[in-house]
Structure formats: C-alpha cells, structure tokens
C-alpha positions in Angstrom: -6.5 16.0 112.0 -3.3 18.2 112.1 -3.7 21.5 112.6 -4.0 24.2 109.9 -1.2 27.0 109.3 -3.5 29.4 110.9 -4.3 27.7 113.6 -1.0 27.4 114.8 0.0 30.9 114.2 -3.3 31.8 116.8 -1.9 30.0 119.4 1.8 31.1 118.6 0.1 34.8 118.7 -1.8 34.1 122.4 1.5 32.3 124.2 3.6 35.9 123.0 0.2 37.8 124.8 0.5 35.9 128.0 4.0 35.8 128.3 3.7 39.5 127.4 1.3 40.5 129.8 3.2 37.9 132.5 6.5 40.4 132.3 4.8 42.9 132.2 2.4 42.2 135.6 6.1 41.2 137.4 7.7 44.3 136.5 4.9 46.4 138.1 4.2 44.7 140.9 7.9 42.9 142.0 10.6 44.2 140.7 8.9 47.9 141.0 8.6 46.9 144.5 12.2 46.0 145.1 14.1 49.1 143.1 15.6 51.1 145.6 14.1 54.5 145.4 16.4 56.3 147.6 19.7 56.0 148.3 21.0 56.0 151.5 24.9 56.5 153.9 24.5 55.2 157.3 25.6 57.0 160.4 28.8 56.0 161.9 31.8 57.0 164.5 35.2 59.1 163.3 37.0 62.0 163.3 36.1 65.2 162.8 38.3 68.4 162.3 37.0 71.6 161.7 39.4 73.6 159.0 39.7 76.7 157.6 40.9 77.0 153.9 43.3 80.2 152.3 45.7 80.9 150.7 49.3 83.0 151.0 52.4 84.2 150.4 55.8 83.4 152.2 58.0 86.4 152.9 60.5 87.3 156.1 59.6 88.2 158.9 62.2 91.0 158.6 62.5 92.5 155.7 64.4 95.3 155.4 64.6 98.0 152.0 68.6 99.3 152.2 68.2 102.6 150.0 70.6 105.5 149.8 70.2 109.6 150.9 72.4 110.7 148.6 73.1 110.5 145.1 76.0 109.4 142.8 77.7 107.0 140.8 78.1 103.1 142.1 81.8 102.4 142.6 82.0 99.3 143.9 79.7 96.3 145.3 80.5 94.4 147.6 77.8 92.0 147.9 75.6 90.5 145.7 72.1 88.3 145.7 71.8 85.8 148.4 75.0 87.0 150.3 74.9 86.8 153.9 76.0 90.3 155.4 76.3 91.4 158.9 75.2 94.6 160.7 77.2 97.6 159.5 78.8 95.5 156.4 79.6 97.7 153.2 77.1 96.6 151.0 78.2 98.6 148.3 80.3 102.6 147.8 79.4 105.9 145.5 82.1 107.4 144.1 83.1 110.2 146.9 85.1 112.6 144.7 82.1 115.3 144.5 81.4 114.5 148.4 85.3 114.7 149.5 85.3 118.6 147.4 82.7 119.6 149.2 84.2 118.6 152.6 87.8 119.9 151.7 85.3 123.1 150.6 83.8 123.2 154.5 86.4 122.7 155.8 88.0 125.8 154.3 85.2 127.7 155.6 85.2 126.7 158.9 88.7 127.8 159.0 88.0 130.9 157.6 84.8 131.9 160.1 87.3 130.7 162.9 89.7 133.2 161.8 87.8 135.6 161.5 86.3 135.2 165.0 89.4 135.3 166.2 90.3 139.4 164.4 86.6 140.3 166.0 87.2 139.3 169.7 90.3 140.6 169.6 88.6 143.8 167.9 85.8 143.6 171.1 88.7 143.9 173.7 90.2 146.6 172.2 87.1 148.5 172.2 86.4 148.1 175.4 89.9 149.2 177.1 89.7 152.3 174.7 86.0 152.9 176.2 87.5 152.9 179.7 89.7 155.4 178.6 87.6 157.5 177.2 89.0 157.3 173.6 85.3 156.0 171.8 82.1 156.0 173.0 79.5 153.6 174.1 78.4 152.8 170.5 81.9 151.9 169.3 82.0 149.2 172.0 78.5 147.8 170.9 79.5 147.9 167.4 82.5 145.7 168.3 80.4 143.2 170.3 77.7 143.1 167.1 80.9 142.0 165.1 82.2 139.1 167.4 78.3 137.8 168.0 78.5 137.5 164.3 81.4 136.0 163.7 80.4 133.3 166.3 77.5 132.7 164.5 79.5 132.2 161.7 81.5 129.7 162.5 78.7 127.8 163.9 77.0 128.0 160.2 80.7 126.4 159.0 80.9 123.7 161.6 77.3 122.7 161.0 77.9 122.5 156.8 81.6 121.0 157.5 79.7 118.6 159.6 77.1 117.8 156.9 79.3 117.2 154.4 81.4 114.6 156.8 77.6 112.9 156.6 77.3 112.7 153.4 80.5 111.3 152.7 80.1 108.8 155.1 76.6 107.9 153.6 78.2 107.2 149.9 79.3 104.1 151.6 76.5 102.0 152.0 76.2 99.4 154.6 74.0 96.9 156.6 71.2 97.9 158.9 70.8 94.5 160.1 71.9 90.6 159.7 70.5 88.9 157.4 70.5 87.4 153.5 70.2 89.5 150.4 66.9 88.9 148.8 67.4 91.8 145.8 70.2 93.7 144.6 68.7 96.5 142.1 71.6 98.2 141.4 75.2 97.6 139.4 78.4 99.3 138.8 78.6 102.1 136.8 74.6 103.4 137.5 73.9 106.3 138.9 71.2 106.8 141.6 69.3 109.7 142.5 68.1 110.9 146.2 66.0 113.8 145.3 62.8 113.0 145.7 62.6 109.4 147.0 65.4 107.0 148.3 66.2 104.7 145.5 65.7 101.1 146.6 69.3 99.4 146.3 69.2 95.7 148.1 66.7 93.8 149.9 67.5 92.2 153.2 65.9 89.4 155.0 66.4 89.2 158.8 66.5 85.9 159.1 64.8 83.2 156.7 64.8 80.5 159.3 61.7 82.5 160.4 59.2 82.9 157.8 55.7 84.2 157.8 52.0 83.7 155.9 50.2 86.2 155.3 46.5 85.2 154.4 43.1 86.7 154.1 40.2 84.9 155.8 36.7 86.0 155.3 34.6 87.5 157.7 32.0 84.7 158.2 35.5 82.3 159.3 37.3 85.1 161.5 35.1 84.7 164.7 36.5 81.1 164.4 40.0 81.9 164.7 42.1 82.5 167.8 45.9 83.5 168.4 48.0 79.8 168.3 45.7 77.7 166.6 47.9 75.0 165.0 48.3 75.4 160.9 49.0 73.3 158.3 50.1 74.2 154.8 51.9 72.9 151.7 53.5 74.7 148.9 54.0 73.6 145.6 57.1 73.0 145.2 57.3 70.1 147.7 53.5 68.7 147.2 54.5 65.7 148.9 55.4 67.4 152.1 53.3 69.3 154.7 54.6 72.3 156.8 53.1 73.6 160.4 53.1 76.9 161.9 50.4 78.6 164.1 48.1 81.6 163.8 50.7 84.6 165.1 48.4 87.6 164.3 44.9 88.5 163.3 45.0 92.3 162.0 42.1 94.4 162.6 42.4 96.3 159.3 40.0 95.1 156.7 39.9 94.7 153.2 36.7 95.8 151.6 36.6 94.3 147.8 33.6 93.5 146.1 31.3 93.7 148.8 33.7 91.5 150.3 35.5 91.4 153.6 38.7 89.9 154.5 41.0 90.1 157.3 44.3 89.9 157.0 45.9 86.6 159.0 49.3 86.1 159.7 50.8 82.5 160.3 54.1 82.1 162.3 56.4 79.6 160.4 59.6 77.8 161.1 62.1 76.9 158.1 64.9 75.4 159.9 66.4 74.2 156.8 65.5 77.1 154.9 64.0 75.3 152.2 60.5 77.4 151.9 61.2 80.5 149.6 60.0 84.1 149.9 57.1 84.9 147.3 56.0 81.0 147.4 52.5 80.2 147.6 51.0 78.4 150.6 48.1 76.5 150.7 46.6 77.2 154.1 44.5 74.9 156.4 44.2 76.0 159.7 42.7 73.6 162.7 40.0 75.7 164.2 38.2 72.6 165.9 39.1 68.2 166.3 36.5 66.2 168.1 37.5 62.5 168.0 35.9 59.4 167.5 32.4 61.2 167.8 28.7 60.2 166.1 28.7 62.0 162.8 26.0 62.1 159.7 27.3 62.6 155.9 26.7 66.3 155.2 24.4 64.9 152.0 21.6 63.8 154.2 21.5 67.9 155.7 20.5 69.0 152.4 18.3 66.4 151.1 14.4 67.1 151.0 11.8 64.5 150.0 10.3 65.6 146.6 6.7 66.3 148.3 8.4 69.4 149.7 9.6 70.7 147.4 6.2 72.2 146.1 4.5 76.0 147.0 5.9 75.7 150.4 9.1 74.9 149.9 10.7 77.8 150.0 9.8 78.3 153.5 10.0 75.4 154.8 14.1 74.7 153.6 14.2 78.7 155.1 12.6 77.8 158.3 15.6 74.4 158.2 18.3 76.8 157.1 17.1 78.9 160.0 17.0 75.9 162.9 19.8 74.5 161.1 22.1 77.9 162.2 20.7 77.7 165.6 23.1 74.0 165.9 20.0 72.2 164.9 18.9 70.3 161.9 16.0 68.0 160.1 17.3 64.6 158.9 15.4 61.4 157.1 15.6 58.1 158.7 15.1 55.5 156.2 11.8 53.6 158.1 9.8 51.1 156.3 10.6 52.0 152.7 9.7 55.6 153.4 11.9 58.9 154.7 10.9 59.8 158.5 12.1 63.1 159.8 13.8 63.2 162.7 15.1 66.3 164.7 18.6 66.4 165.1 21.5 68.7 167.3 24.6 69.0 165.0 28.1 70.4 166.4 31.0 71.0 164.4 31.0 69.9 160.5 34.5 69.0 158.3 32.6 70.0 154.9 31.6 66.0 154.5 30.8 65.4 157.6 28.6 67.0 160.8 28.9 65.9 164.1 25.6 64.7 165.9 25.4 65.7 169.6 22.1 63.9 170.8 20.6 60.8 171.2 18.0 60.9 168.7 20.2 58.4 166.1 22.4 56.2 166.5 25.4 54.3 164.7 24.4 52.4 161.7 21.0 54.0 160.8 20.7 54.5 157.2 19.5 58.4 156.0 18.1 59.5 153.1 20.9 61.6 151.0 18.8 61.6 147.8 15.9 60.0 146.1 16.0 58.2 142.9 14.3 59.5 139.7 10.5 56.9 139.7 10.1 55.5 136.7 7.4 56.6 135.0 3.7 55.3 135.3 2.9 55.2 131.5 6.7 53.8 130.7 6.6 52.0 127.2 6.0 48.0 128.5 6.4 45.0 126.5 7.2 45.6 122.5 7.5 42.7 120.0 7.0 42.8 116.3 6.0 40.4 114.1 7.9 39.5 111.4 
C-alpha cells in the first residue's frame, strides 16, 4: 500500500536529522581536530645586521660666514651664488669715498703732530744750551722736555688713527677667507650694510663640497652601540634609487635634552666626489653597528608571543620576569610539540628588528615556533540550521 503524504514527510524530516546531527558530530570531532590553532615560522640560517636608524642634514664640512667690519654702500660684486672663489678673491667692494676722507683727514694729522714735534725738540735743545749758560732755570728746561714728550705722543695718536683708517679702507673691499663655492650671497648693489652692532652676514662659503657631512641625533639607549668608523649607509631623496656610504666621524658629548628625551649629536663623514649630494638635503641614516653571517636566527614574532593561559593574574609578572631575562641576552620561546606550545630557554645575540640571533644549542634549523595562536572557535557556535519551507 503506498505510502501516505505524511508518512513520507516523517522520513524526509528524520534523513535532514541524521544528516544534521552527522555534520554536525564531524565538525566537532575532525575537522576541529585538524584546524590549526597556532600559527607558526620555522627557525632557519641567514644574515643578520644590526642597524641603527636617523635621520640628517647634509652641509660642508667648512662652512665659512664672509661678513663685513665696516659699514657702507655695495659698489660692486664680484661674485655671485655658486661661484668658485679662491683665498683672498674680491668677493665684493663698498664705496670707499667716506673711508678715503678720512685717510686723506689722518693723514693731515699725522703731518701736522710730526711738525709739530719737530718746533718742540728743537724748542728742548734750545733750552738746554741756554740752561748751561745760565740764561733760564731748571724749570724752563723741564717745561721744554714736557712739550717734546707731548708732541711725541702726538704723533703716535696720528700714526695710530692714520693707520686705522688705511684698515678700514682696506676692509670696504671684501675678499675670500678661504677656497671654496658660494653657497649664499645676501647682499646686492646699491644696499647698504651696517657694522654697528653685529657683522652683517654677506656670502656663504663652502670649503669644499667634495667633502660633506651628516649630522644626526641618536638616542641614548643606541649611543653605547656606536663607535668612531663604523661603516654608514644613507639615501636621500632626491636619488631614492641610489645608496651613499660614509662612516661615523664624530660622536659629540653635548646632549640634547627635549621632552625628557636625550639625543647625542652624531656626525657622519661623507664623500661626494661628483658633488651631486646638496647642502640642507635630508639623509636617511642606517648605520652598521653589528653583521653576523649565515648564523641560527628565530623570527622576532615568536619573542613576544605568550600562550593565552598566561596571560591571566600573573601575567604581568611573568612577561616582566621575560622582559627581565630577555635583557640579560636570554629569552623564553614555544616549540610547537605535539599540537601544543613547549617553552624552551633560549640565548639570543644580536637582533635586525625581524630577526634575533640564537647562540645555543637548545633549537635547531627547521623547528617550527609559536608566533601567535588562533582565535578557538567557540564551544556553543551556532551548528547546523535548516528551515522548512
């Protein structure tokens, strides 16, 4: 007899249950089973170089300010930005008229206090012949002497302002301390520049730019690592295809205190043969403190990971008491073992920010550690929904 409508829908109804509760049983037991729950790099062999990262400006290592003592009008320039001068070139002249008055002025004095030195020791030898005579006294003669000591001193005060005013003539021309390239130029013809109270700045002038320097600030926790030579690398950004060396040429024992904060100022040697790097350009700094080829390292992930049954009241202390052996060149890693995370004591040397050297024996090449572990899926998950339609 066939079967009834309702019937059929029964058995249609128990074969969805069992193939329900079928899924269901596999996805606990099975595939739960085989999810990964943590995931895992492997220890392997490589390089390792141990950098330190900062930043700096390029400038000259000579770098001269060309300013002027005294003041006047610019005449004439004779050189301009990016001219290359030589030492004692004019560089640039004041207009002398006011300096070459006062010179012609001097040198009327000075004539005048040599004249008159003259008429007084003339005066002083006459005084004393009529002394021995007996035509003056004693007093006459001193009086006599009193004049030509002045007069002497006279002419000294002439020379020395005569001489002065030579100076200052000489110093409206303006000319080259040293060799070099003009960086700046701040003034033109026409302007006038005043000496009173501070020398005016008028050119800028680089020794020699086939020499440049970095100077760079490098925390304190980084400048125990550094050491006078150490090879540098840097780039700039105008050429961020091409990387520039140097080496570490000073480390200045001056501090800079911001913030709570302490820097050291660094300064990198640099060689621009073809003059291409710029003063004022920014360099992006890596200096080579430490290189240990081909050496058993871990993945710096697997250093900070911590199963999640630490991570309760205690932990805290214990990830203090790891940060603590950690510092002392030791540090506690998990060794994938069975399914589960085993912790295994570890020495650790030098570290490139990814990766840490490994100096013992306690791991080898190829073991897989635990670098994080996987969010379980949840006990009471929703299972197996169907709907009737």
């Amino acid at each position: 007899m066939p079967l009834t409508r309702s019937i059929r829908n029964l058995f249609f109804f128990l074969a969805i249950v069992a193939v329900s509760g079928g899924i269901y049983y596999w996805q606990s037991q099975g595939a739960g089973q085989s999810r990964e729950k943590y995931k895992t790099q492997p220890v392997d062999r490589g390089d390792i170089v141990q950098t330190i990262s900062a930043n700096g400006t390029l400038s000259p290592v000579v770098l001269v300010n060309v300013g002027t003592q005294v003041s006047g009008t610019v005449k004439k320039l004779h050189a301009d930005f990016n001219s290359r001068v030589q030492n004692g070139q004019i560089l640039a002249e004041l207009d002398p008229a006011l300096f070459e008055a006062q010179l012609k002025q001097d040198q009327a004095n000075a004539a005048n206090a040599d004249a008159s030195l003259t008429l007084a020791r003339a005066k002083e030898q006459r005084a004393r012949l009529l002394q021995q005579k007996g035509f003056i006294s004693q007093d006459g003669v001193d009086q006599a002497r009193q004049q030509l000591d002045s007069a002497q001193a006279q002419l000294k005060l002439a020379q020395a302002q005569l001489a002065r005013s030579r100076t200052n003539l000489n110093y409206s021309v303006i000319r080259s301390p040293i060799s070099g390239v003009v960086v700046a130029r701040s003034i033109d013809v026409g302007q006038t520049v005043a000496a009173s109270f501070q020398t005016p700045t008028l050119f800028q002038i680089a020794g020699d730019l086939k020499q440049m320097q970095i100077e760079t600030s490098v925390a304190e926790a980084d400048i125990g690592d550094l050491k006078i030579g150490l090879p540098v690398r840097f780039s700039v950004d105008a050429f961020v295809d091409r990387q520039f060396s140097g080496k570490v040429k000073q480390i200045r024992l001056n501090p800079t205190v911001q913030q709570n904060v302490v820097t050291y100022n660094v300064v990198v040697a640099v060689d621009n043969p073809d003059e291409v790097l710029l003063p004022g350009m920014t360099a992006h700094v890596q200096v080579t403190v430490s290189r240990h080829e081909n050496v058993l390292r871990l993945p710096n992930a697997a250093l900070r990971f911590k199963p999640a049954k630490e991570e309760g009241g205690d932990s805290s202390a214990k990830n203090g008491k790891n940060r603590k052996e950690k510092g002392r060149g030791g540090a506690t890693v998990y060794l994938l073992d069975k399914g589960g995370p085993k912790p295994v004591r570890v020495k650790t040397g030098i570290s490139d920010g990814a990766y840490t050297e490994v100096l013992g024996e306690e791991i080898k090449a190829g073991d897989q550690l635990v670098t994080r572990e996987l969010a379980a899926r949840k006990e009471k998950e929703g299972g197996f929904r169907f709907r009737m339609m």
